[in-house]
Structures are given as C-alpha cells and as structure tokens.
C-alpha positions as CSV (number, residue, x, y, z in Angstrom):
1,X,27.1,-70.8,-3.7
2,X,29.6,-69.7,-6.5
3,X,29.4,-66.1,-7.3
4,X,29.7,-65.7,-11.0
5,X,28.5,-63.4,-14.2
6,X,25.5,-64.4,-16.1
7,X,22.8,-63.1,-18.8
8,X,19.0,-62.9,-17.8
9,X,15.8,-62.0,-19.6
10,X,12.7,-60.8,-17.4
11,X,10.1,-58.8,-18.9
12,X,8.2,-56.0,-17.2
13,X,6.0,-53.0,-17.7
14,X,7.2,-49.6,-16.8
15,X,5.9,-46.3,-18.3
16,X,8.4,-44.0,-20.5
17,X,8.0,-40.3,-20.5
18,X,8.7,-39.8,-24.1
19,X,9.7,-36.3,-25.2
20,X,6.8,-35.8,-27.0
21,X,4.7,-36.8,-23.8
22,X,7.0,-34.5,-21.7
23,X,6.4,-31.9,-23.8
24,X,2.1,-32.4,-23.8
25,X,2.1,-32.1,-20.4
26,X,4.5,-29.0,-20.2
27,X,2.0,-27.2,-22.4
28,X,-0.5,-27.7,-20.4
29,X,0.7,-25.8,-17.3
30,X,1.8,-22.8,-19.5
31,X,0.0,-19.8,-18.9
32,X,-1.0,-17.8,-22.2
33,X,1.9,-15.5,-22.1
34,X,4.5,-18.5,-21.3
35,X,2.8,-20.7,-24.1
36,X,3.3,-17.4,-26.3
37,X,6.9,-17.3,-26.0
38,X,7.5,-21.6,-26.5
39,X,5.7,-21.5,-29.6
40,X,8.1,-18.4,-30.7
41,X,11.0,-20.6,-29.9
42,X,9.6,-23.3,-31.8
43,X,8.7,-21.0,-34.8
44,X,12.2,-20.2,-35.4
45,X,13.4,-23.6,-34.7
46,X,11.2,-25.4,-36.8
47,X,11.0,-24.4,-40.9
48,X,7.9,-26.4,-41.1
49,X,5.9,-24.7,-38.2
50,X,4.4,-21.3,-39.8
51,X,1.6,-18.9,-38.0
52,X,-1.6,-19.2,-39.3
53,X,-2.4,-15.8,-41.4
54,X,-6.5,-17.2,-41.4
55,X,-8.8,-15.3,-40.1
56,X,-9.2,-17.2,-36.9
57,X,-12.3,-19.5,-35.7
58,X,-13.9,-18.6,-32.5
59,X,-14.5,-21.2,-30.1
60,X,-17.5,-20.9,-29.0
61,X,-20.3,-22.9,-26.6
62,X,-22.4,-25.6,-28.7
63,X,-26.0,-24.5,-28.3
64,X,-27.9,-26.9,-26.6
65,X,-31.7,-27.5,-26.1
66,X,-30.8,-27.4,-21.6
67,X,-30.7,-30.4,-20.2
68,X,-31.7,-30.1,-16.2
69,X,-28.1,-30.9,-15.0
70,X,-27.5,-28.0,-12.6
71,X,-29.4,-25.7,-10.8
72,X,-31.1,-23.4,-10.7
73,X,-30.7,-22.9,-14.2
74,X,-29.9,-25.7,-17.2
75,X,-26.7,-27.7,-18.0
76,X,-24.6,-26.6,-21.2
77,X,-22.6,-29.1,-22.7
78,X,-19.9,-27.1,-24.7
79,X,-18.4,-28.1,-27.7
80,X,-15.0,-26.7,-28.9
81,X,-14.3,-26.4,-32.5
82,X,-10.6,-25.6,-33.3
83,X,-9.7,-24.7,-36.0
84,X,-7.5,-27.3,-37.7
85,X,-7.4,-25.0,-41.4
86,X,-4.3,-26.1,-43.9
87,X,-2.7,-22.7,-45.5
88,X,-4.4,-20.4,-47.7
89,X,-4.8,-21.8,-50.9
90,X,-2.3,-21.6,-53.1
91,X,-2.7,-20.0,-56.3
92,X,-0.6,-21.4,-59.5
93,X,1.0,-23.5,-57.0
94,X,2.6,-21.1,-55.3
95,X,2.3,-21.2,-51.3
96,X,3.6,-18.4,-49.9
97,X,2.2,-15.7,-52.1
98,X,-0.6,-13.7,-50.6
99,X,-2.6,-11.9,-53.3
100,X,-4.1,-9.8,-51.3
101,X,-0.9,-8.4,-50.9
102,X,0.5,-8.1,-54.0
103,X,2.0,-5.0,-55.5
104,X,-0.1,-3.4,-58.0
105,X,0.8,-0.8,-60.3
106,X,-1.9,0.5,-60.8
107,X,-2.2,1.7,-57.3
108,X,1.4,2.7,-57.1
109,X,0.7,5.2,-59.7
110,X,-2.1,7.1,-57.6
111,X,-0.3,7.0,-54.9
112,X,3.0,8.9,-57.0
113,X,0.8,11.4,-58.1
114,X,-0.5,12.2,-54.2
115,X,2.8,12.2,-53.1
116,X,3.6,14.9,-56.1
117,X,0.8,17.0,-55.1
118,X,1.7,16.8,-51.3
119,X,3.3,19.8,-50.3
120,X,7.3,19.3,-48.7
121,X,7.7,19.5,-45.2
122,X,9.4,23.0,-44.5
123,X,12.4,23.5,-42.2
124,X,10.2,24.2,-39.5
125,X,8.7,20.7,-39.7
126,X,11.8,19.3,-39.6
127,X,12.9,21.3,-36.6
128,X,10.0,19.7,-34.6
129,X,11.0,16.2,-36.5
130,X,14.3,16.5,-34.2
131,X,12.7,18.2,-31.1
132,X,9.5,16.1,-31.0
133,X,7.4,19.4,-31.2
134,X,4.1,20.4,-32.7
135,X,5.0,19.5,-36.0
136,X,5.5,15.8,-34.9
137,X,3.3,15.5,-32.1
138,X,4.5,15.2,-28.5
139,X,3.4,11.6,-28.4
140,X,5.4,10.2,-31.6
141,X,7.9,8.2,-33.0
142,X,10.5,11.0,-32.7
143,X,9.0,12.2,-29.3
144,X,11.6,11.8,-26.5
145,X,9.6,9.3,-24.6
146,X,9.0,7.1,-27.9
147,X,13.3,6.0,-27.1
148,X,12.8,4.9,-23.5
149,X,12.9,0.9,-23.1
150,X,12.5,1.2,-19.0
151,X,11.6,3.4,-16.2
152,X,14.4,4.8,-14.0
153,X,15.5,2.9,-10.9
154,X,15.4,4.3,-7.4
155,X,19.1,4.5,-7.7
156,X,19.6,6.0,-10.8
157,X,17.1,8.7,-10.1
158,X,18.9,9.5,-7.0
159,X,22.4,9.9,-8.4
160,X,20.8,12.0,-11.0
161,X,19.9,14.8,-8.0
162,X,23.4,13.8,-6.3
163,X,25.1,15.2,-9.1
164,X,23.5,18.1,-9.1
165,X,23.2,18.7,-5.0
166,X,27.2,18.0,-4.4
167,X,29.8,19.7,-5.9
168,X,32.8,18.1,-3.4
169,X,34.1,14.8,-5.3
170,X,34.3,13.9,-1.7
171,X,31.1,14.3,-0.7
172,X,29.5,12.9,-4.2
173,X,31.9,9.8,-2.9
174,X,30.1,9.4,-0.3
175,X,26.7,10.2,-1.3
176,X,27.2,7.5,-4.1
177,X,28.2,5.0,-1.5
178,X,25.3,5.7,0.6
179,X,22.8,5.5,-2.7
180,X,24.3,1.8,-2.9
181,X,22.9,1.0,0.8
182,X,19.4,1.9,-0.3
183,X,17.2,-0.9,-0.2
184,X,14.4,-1.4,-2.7
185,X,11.5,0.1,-0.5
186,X,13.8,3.3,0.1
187,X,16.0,2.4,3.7
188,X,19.6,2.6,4.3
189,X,20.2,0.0,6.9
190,X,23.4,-0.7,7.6
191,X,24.9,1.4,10.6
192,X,26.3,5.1,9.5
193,X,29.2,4.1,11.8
194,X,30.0,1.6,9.8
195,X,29.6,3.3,6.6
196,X,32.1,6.3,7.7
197,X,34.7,3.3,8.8
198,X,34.8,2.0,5.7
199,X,34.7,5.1,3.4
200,X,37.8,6.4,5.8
201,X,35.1,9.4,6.9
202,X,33.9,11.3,9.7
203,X,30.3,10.1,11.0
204,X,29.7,13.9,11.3
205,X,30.5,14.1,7.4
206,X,28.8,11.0,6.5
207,X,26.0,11.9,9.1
208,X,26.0,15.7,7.0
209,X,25.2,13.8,3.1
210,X,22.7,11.9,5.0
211,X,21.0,14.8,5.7
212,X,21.2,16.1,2.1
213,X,20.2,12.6,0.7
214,X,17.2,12.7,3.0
215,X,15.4,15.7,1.0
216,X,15.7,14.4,-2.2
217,X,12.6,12.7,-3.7
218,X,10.4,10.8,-3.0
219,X,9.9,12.3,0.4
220,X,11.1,10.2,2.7
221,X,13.8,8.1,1.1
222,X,17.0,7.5,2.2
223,X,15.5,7.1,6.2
224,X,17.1,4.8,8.6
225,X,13.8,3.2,10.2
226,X,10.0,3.7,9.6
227,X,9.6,6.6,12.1
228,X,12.4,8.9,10.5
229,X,10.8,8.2,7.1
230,X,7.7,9.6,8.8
231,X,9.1,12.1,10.6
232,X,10.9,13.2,6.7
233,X,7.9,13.6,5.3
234,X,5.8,15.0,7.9
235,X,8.3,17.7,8.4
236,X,7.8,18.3,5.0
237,X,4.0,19.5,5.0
238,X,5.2,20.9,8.4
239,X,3.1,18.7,10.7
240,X,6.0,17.4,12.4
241,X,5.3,19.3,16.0
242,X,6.2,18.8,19.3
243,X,3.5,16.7,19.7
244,X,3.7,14.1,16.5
245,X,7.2,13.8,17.3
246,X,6.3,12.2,20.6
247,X,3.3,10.0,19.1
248,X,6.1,9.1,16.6
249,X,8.8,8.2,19.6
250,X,5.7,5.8,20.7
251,X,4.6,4.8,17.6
252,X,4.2,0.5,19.0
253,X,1.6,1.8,20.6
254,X,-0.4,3.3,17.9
255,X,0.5,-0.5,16.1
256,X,-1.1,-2.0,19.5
257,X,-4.3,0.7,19.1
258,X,-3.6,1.8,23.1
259,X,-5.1,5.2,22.1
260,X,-5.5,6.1,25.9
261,X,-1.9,5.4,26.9
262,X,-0.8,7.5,23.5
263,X,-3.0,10.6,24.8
264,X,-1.5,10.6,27.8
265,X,1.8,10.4,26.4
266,X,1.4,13.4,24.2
267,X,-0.8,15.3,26.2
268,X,-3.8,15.5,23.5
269,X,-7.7,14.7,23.1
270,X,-9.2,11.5,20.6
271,X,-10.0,14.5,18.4
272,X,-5.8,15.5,18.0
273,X,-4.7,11.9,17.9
274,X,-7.2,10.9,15.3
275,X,-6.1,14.3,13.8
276,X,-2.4,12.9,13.8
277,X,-3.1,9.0,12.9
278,X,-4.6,10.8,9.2
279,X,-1.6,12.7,9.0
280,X,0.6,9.4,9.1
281,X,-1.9,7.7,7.3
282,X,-1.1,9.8,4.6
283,X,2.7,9.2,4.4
284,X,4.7,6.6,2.2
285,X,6.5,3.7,5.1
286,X,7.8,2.4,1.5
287,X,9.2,5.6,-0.8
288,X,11.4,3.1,-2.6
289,X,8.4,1.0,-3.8
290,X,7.3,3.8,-6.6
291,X,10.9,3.1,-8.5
292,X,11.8,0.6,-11.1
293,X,9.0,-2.0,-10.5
294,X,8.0,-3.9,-13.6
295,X,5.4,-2.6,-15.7
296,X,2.0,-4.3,-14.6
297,X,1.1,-7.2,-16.8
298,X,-3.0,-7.3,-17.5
299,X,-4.6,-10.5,-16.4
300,X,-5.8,-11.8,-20.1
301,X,-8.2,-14.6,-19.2
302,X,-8.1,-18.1,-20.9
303,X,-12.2,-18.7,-21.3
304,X,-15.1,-16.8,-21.1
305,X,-18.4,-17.4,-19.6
306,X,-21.6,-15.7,-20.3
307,X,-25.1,-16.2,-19.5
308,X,-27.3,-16.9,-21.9
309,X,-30.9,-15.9,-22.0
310,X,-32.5,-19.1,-21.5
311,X,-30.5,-19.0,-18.2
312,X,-27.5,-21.7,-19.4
313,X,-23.9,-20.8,-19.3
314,X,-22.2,-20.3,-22.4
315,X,-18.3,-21.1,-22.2
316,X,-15.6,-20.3,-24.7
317,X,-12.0,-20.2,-24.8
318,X,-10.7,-17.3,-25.7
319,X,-8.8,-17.1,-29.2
320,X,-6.5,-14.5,-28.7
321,X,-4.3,-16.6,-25.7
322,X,-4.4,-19.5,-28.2
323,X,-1.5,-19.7,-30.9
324,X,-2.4,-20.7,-34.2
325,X,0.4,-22.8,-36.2
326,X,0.1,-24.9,-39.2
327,X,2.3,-27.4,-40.9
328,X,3.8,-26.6,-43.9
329,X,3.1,-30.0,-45.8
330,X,3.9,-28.5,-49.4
331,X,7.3,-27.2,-48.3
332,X,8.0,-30.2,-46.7
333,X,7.2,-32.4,-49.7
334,X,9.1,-30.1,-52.5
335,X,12.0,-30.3,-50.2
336,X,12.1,-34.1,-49.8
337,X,12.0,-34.5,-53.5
338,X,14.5,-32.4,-54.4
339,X,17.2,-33.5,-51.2
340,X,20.0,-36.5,-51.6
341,X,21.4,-35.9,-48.4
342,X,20.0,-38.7,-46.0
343,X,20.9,-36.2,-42.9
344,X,18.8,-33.6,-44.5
345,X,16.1,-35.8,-45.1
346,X,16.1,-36.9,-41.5
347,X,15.9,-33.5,-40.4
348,X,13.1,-33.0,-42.2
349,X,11.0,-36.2,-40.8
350,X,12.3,-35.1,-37.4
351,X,11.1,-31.6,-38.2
352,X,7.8,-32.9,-39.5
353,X,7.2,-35.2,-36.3
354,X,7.7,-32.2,-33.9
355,X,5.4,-30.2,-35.7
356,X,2.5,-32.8,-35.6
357,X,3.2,-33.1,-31.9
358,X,3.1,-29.9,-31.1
359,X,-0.1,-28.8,-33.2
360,X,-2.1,-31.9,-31.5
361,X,-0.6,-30.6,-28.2
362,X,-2.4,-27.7,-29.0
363,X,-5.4,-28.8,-29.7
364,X,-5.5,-31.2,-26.6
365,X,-4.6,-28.3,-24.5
366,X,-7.3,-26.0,-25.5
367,X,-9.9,-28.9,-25.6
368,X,-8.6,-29.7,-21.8
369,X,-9.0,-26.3,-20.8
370,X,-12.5,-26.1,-22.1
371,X,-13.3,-29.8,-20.6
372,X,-12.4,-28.5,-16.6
373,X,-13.5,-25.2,-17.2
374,X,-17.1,-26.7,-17.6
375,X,-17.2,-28.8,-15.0
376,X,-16.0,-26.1,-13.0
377,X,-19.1,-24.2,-14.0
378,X,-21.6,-26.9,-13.0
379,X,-20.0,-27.6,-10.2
380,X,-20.0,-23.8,-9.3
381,X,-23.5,-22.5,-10.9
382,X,-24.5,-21.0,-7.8
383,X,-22.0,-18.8,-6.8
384,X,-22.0,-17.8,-10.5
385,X,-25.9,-16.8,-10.0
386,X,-25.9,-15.3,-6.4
387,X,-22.6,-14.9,-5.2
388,X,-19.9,-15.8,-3.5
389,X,-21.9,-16.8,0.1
390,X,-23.1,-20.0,-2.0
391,X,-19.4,-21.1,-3.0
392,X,-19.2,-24.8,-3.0
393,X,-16.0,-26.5,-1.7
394,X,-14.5,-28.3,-4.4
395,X,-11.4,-30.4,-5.1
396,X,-9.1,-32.0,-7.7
397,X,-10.4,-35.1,-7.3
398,X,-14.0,-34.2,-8.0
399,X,-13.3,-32.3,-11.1
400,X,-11.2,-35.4,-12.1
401,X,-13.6,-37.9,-11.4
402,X,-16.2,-36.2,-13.1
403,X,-14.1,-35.9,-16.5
404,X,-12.3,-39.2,-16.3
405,X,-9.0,-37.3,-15.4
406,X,-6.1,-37.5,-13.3
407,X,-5.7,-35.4,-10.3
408,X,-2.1,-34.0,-11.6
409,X,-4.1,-32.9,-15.0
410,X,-6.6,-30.8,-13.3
411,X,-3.8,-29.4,-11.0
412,X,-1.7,-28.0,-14.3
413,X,-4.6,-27.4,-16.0
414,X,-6.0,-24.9,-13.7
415,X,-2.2,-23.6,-13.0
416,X,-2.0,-20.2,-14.1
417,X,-5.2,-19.8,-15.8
418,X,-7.9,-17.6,-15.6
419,X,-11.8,-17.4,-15.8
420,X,-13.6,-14.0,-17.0
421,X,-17.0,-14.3,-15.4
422,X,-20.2,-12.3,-14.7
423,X,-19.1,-11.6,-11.1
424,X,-15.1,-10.6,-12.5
425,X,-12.2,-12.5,-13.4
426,X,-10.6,-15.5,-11.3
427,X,-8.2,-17.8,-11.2
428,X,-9.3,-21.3,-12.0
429,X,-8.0,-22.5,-8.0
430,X,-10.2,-19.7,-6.5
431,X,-12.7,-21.9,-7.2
432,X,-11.3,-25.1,-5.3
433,X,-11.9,-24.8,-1.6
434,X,-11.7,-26.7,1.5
435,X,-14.9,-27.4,2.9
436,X,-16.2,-26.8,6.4
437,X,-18.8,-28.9,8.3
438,X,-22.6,-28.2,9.0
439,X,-23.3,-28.1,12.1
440,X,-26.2,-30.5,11.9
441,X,-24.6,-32.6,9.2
442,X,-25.9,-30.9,6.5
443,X,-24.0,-29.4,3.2
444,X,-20.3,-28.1,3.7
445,X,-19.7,-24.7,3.5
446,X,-16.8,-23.4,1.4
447,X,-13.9,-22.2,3.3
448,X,-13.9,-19.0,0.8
449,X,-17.3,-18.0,1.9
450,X,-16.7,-18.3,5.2
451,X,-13.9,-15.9,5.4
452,X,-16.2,-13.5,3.1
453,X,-19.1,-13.9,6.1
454,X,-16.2,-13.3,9.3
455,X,-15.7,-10.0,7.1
456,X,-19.1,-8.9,6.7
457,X,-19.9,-9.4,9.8
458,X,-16.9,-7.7,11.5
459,X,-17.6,-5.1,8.3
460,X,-21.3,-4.5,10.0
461,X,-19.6,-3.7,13.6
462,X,-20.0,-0.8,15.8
463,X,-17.9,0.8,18.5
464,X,-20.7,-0.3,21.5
465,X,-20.3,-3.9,20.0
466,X,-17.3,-5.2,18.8
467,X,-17.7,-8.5,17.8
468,X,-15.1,-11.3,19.1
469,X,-14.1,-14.0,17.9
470,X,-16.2,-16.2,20.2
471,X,-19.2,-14.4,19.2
472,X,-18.3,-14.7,15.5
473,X,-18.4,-18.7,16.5
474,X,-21.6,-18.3,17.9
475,X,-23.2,-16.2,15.0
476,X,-21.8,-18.9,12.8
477,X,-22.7,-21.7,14.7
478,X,-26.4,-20.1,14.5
479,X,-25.9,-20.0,10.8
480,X,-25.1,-23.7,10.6
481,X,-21.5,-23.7,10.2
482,X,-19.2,-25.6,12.4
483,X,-16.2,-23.8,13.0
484,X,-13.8,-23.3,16.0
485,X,-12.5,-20.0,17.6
486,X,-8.8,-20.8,16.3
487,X,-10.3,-21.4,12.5
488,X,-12.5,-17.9,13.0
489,X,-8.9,-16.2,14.1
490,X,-6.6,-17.7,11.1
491,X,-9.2,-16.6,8.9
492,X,-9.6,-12.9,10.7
493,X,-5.9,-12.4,10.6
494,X,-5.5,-13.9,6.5
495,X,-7.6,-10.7,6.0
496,X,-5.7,-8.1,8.4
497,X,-8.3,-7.7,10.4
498,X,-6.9,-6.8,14.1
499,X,-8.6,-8.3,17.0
500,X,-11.1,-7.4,18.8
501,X,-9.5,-5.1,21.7
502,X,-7.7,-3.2,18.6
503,X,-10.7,-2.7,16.9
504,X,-12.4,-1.6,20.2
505,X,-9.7,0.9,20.5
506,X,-9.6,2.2,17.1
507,X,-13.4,2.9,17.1
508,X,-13.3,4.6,20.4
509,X,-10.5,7.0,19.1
510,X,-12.7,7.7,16.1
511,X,-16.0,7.9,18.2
C-alpha cells in the first residue's frame, strides 16, 4: 500500500476549557483572602469593573415552615439572595457623583469659623508632634511604632547586641559569620571547626564569640544541640546543678520516660526528678521560633450557622468575604458612542465580556458555597446538636450526589473554607471522614470521633491502670466499634499520645 498525503474530515466531541470556564472554577477554590486580592487585580485591569459603594444585602437563610428532613430537629432549605444592584442612581445624568458627598459651603463656613476659634498648637505640642509624646499620644500617627512595616528577624536582633557586645572588628567578623549559621529555631549547626577553618581563626577564638553569642537574648539561642540550649537557659535561673547536668547528659532517657534508670543515674528521688523535668519543661528547645514569624492571620469564616428557635439551622454566607463589583453599563455605552477606533471598541466588548463573566462567577460561587454548606449541615445535624461523639463519616461523593454535583466541585468548594458554628469554627473537610465499621453491622462510626473517644479514654486514666492499646480495642469493641490494635496506635500517636509503658512511667514519677 502506497504511502501518500491526504485531507480527512471526522467529527468528534471533546470538551474545551474555555477561559472564562477556567476562570469559574479557579474562583471557586479561592479562599476569601485569595478571592480578595483577584478581584483587586481585575479592578485595576478592567475600567468597567467598579466596587459596589451600596450598602450591602445580607445573605441570609429563607425562613421556612420545617420540613422533617433531619433529625432531631427540622430541615431548612436556605435561600441565597445576592445582591445583583446596578449603581446608585444617577442624578442629572451623572454616574459617578455621590451627593452625599458633595461639598457644601455652607458647612465649610462653620467649619472656618471652629477652626478660627481653635486655639494654635504651642511649641510644646509640636515638640511631642516630633517625639511621639503626650501631646500626640504614644499610640499615633507620629508615634515611633506607627513607621514599622515588620517585626525584626532573629538575625537582625542579634547583630543589633553584636554591635554593641564586640568592639574587635575581628571578633564582630566573626560573630557576624556565626549569626549567619543560625537556623530559624535559634541553632548553629554546622561544626565550630569548620567555621574557624573557613574564617582563617582559632577554634579557641571562635569557640570564645560563641560563648558571648550564647547570652544574648532569647535565652538560649545560638546553642549547638537541644541539651546546651537547655543547659543556656537553665544556667540562667541557676538551676543548672550538678545533678540537672547529668539528667541533661541522659536526657533519651527522659524522651523514653525510664524515670528509674534516670534516678539512679543522678542519684535523686521521683520527688527531685519531677522537680527537674518542670524545670526543663519550662525552657524554650526553639528560642529562634519567637523572631520574624509572620503576623497571625484570623480565620474569617465563609458562612454562618445558627440555631434557630424552632430548632432548624439557619445558614448564611457571610458578606464581608464576598466582593461586591458592578458593571459600569453607562460608561461603557458613552464610550462606544463617542470611539471610531475599531481596536478601542474591541477593547471595550472584551472588557465588557470579562466583567459579565466574572460578576456571574461571583454569584455561582457564593450560591455554590451556600448549596454544600447545607447539605453539609443535614448531613451533620447531630454533631451540630450533641457533639462531636455523633460525627457521621461523610464523603465527596455523598455531598455530590445529593446536590447533583461533581466530586472535583465539592473538593474546591470546601478547599480553604471555613464554617462558624455553635460548637466553634471549622474547616468545611473537618467534616468529611472516613468511616469505621460496627461491630455488629450497624452504623459507621466516624473516624474523627473515634480518635476523640481513644483520647478521652486515655484522658480518664490513672497510674494503677494504664490503658493499652489492646484494652482500648476491647473498650471499643464493647462500644460497637470495630477497630484493630494498629488503627487504635496510628490514631494514639496522630495525637502525641506516648504508649502505654511511657505513660506508665510518667505517672509513676508524678505519683
């Protein structure tokens, strides 16, 4: 057979991600603060998009009579009304003026006359102006604090007392160098050795700054392994005796809990070592942590649930995460009419389009939200009325079942997005988990509540009966739950609980 070019038609079906698809389902997996800073972008990229200066609509739960949908209390089928408001009016057909804005004169004269009347600040008030004193009020714009755009780093705070502690250039060389080495959780671990062979020093003289580093603050910092970090800071409330330093030269054994082999070791009663394990419980291992972290960001929940009286859950979304933009039709329109230039027109329709996309993308989103946060409520009433011991498992596919869905749009949906209940704020996966058999085929248990019970229960222990992880089986099994010894242990040590022989140990120290 001859091999040779040649034309073919064959039609198919195939599904396009369009951009403005792309950019639906991007939204959706935003979390407030990310969906914050895209519609900023889009704002200055778009001269039709404008922020909605309306007082904004509240979406709230629709009431509803209660149909008997979950229990033990009624179903609420919650409507969301966004608000989908034009601009403010215009007045003589002008959009952007807002008249409840406008300069008036009349006002402007009062205000002279006050100002007359006012007496001058003197040159003592502008003294504290400059200094940030009485006269301005510590905590004001001219306050020393009110310039600061970050916290000092762990380095920087450290060279600041370098310069001050070392006078040598040589020895500030070296003390510099050394600051570099400092890891973020306060350690210097490369070798000293190796540090003097590079920096053409003695060890002595390197060993010597080390030294000097080692009492700057935060205690502790600048330490070469966990036990001389402890040993830094110990010596410096002067609890570093004869006898801590040995517990410290042994301190894998107070990780292990062998509280017998460590009394023996440093010669002391329970009532010293526990003495000594509050002492170390009280140091840093992590100095370094407490410098230039970023600021913590609140959790701002994305809906709100609340219990009405009847018993039924209200559920809202909550307006301040969601950005409000409008199209500018009237802008668009005056600007057509007046523009030749087919490119600028273009522009515009192109403008226009993306701003239509992205306010129905909006909308969708929020209205999404709303739609899986409510059949996350059904299917979750009862922990939301008792607690988390009646935690249902729940997946992605029965939330996407129930709301005619698609796996993936429950998964970005719930990404990142948070649920401000009776019982504290979560995020919308803490309420999807694996499920764990009965034990005479009854109702799953959630895997979530069984991890809360293994705590309780090891919670409710005493020192004469430590609970293993064979009798936690048994307790459970006793409960209904079908679980194996391994599960009981992954679950025990996801909470840093230590086993039982560690436990054991640590309450017989404390007996």
């Amino acid at each position: 057979m001859a091999l040779a070019p040649r034309l073919e038609m064959r039609q198919g079906q195939s599904l396009v991600m369009t951009p403005q698809l792309q950019q639906a389902i991007k939204l959706l997996q935003l979390s407030n603060l990310e969906l914050g800073e895209y519609v900023e972008q889009e704002l200055e990229k778009n001269p039709l998009l404008e922020v909605s200066v309306s007082e904004p609509v509240s979406e709230r739960a629709a009431e509803h009579d209660g149909e008997a949908d979950f229990e033990p209390s009624h179903a609420t089928e919650t409507a969301l009304t966004l608000s989908e408001d034009g601009p403010p009016p215009a007045r003589d057909g002008d959009l952007d003026i807002d008249y409840e804005n406008v300069y008036d004169e009349s006002r402007s004269d009062v205000a002279n006359d006050a100002a007359a009347e006012a007496p001058g600040p003197t040159g003592s008030d502008w003294q504290n102006l400059k200094t940030g004193g009485a006269g301005s009020g510590g905590d004001g714009e001219f306050s020393l604090e009110a310039t600061l755009t970050r916290e000092a780093t762990l380095g920087e705070h450290l060279t600041e007392q370098m310069q001050m502690a070392f006078k040598d250039p040589r020895q500030r060389m070296i003390g510099a160098y050394l600051i570099d080495q400092v890891n973020e959780a306060g350690y210097i671990t490369t070798d000293l050795m190796e540090i003097a062979e590079r920096l053409g020093a003695e060890l002595s003289e390197t060993e010597s700054v080390l030294k000097v580093l080692q009492t700057f603050d935060p205690p502790g910092i600048c330490a070469r392994d966990l036990k001389e970090c402890l040993a830094i800071q110990l010596a410096e409330r002067d609890r570093l005796d004869p006898t801590m330093k040995v517990f410290l030269e042994h301190l894998e054994l107070f990780a292990r809990r062998d509280f017998d082999l460590l009394m023996k070791l440093c010669g002391a009663d329970r009532e010293d070592i526990a003495s000594m394990i509050e002492d170390i419980r009280g140091c840093n291992p992590k100095p370094g942590l407490a410098f230039g972290g970023e600021p913590i960001v609140p959790v701002i929940p994305d809906v709100f649930i609340r219990q009405r009286a009847d018993g039924t859950w209200a559920i809202e979304l909550n307006s301040e995460t969601l950005p409000r933009v409008l199209v500018n039709q009237q802008y668009y329109a005056e600007v057509s009419k007046v523009s030749a230039d087919p490119k600028a027109k273009a522009y515009l329709s192109e403008c226009l389009n993306n701003a239509n996309w992205l306010v129905k993308s909006l909308d969708q989103r929020a209205r999404t939200i709303l739609k899986v946060a409510s059949e996350i409520v059904r299917q979750q009433d009862a922990f939301l009325m008792y607690g988390i011991q009646h935690l249902r498992p729940l997946n992605l596919r029965t939330v996407a079942d129930a709301i005619s869905m698609h796996e993936s749009t429950v998964s970005r949906v719930t990404a990142s997005k948070y649920i401000a209940t009776p019982r504290g704020i979560f995020e919308m996966k803490y309420f999807f988990t694996s499920s764990i058999n009965a034990t005479e085929g009854g109702e799953a248990h959630s895997a979530e509540a069984v991890r809360h019970r293994i705590k309780d229960l090891i919670d409710a222990e005493n020192g004469d009966a430590v609970l293993s992880d064979d009798n936690i089986v048994d307790i459970l099994k006793g409960s209904g739950i079908d679980i194996a010894r391994r599960t009981v242990a992954k679950y025990r040590e996801a909470l840093n609980i230590p086993s039982s022989v560690q436990r054991r140990r640590e309450k017989r120290a404390y007996a």
